[in-house]
Backbone as CSV, one residue per row, in Angstrom:
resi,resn,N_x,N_y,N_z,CA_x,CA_y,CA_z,C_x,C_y,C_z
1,UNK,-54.787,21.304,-47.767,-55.499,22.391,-48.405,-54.806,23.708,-48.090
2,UNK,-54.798,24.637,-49.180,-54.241,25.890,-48.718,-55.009,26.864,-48.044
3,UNK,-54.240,27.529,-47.500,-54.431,28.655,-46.394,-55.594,29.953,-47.666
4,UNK,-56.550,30.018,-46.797,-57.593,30.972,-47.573,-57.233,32.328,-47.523
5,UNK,-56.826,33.158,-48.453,-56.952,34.593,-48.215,-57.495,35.744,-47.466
6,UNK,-57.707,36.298,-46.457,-58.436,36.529,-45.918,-59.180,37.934,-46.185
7,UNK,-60.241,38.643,-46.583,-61.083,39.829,-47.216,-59.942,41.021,-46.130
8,UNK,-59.768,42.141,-46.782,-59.254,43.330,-45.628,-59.933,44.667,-46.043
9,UNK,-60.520,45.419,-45.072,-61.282,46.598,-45.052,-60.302,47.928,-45.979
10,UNK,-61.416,48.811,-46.804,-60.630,50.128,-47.110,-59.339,50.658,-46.633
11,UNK,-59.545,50.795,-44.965,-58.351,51.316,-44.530,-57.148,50.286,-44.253
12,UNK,-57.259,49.089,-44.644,-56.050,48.172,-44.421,-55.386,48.000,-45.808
13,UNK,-56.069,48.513,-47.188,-55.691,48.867,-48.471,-54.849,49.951,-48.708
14,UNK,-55.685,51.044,-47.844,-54.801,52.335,-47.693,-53.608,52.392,-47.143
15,UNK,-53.761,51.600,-46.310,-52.291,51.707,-45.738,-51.700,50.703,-45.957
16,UNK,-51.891,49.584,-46.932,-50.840,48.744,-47.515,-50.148,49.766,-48.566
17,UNK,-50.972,50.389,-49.452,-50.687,51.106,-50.492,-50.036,52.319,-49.981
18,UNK,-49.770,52.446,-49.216,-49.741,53.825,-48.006,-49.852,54.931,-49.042
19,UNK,-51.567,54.978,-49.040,-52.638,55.999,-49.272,-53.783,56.523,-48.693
20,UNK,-54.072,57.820,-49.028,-55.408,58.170,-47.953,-56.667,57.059,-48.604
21,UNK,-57.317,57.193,-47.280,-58.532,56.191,-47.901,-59.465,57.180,-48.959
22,UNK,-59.209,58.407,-48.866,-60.196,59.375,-50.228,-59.581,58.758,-51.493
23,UNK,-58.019,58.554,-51.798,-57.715,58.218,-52.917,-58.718,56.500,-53.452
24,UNK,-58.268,55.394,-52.261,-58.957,54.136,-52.302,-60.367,54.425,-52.720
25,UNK,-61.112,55.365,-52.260,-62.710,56.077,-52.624,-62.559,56.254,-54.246
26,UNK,-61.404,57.256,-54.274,-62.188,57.656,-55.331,-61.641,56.476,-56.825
27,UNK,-60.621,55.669,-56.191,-60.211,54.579,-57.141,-61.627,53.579,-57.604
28,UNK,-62.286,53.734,-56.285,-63.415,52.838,-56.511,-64.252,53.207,-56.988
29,UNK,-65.061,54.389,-57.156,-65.513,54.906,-57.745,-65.503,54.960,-59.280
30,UNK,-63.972,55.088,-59.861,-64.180,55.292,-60.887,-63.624,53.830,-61.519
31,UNK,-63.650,52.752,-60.861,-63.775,51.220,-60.903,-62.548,51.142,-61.339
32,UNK,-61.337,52.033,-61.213,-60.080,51.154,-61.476,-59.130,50.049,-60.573
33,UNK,-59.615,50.246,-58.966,-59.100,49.533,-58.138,-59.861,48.245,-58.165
34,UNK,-59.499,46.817,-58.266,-59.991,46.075,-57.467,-60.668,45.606,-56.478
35,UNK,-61.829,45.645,-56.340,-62.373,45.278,-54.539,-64.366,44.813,-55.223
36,UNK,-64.288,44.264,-53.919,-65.528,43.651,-53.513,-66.762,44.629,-53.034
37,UNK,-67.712,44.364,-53.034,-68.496,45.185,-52.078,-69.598,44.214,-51.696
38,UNK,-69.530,44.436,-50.378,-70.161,43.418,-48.899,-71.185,44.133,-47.981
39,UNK,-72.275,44.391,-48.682,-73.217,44.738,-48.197,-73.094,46.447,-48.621
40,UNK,-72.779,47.058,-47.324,-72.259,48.486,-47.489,-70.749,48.970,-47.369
41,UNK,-69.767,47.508,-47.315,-68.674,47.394,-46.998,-67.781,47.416,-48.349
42,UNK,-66.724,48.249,-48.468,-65.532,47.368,-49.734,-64.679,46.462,-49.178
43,UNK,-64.506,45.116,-49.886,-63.591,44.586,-48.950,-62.113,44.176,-50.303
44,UNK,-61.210,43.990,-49.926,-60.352,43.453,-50.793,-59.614,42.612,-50.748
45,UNK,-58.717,41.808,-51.740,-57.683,40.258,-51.446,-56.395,41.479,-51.565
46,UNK,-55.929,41.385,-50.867,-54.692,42.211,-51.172,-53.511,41.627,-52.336
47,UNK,-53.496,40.229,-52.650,-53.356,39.806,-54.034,-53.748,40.522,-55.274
48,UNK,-55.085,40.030,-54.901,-55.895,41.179,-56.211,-55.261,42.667,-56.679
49,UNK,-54.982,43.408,-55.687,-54.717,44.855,-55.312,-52.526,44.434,-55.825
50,UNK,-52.079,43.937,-55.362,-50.913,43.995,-55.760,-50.562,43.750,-56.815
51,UNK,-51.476,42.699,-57.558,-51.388,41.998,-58.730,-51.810,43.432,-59.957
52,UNK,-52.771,44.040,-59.573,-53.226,45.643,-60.010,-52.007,46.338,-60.194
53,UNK,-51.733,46.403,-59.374,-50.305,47.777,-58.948,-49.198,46.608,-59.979
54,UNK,-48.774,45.556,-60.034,-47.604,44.883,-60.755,-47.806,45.045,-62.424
55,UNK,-49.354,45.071,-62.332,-49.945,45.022,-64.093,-49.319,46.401,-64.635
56,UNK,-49.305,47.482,-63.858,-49.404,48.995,-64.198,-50.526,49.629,-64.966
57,UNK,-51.213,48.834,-64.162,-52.965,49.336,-64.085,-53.294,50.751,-63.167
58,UNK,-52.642,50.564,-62.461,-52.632,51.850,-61.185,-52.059,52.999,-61.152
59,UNK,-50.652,52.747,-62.932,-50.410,53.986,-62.533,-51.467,55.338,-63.405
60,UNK,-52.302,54.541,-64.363,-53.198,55.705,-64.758,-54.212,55.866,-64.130
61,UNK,-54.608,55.176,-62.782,-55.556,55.631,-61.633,-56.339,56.475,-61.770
62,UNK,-55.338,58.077,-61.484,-56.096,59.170,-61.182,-55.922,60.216,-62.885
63,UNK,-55.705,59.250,-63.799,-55.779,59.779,-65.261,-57.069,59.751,-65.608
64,UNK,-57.989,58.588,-64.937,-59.355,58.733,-65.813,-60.513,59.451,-65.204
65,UNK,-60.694,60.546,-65.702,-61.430,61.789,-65.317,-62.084,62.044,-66.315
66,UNK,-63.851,61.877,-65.668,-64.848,61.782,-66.572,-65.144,62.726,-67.272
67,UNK,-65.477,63.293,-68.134,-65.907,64.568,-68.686,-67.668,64.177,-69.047
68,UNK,-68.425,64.902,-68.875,-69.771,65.085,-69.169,-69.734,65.908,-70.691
69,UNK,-70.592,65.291,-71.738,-70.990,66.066,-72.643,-72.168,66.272,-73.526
């Protein structure tokens, strides 16, 4: 059987991505990053998250900025 992936906290995202964890916040927020949420926790597969960043899903990240009208 294969080896299970194991869940990794906000700041182990951030610094795979070597980013502040406000950016990882506000990725999540506006639901373009990948991740889980575990109670009050985000957790992530870092697969998931690379597989994101390879799509070039990530690089319009901080493009989608909501406007109210």
């Amino acid at each position: 059987m294969g080896e299970v992936e194991r869940w990794v906290s906000l700041e182990d995202i951030a610094r795979h991505l070597d980013v502040s964890k406000d950016t990882i916040r506000a990725w999540i927020k506006k639901g373009t990053i990948p991740y889980h949420k575990i109670g009050r926790q985000y957790k992530f597969r870092v697969s998931e998250v690379d597989a994101w960043v390879e799509s070039g899903e990530s690089a319009d990240a901080d493009k989608h900025i909501e406007t109210e009208e």
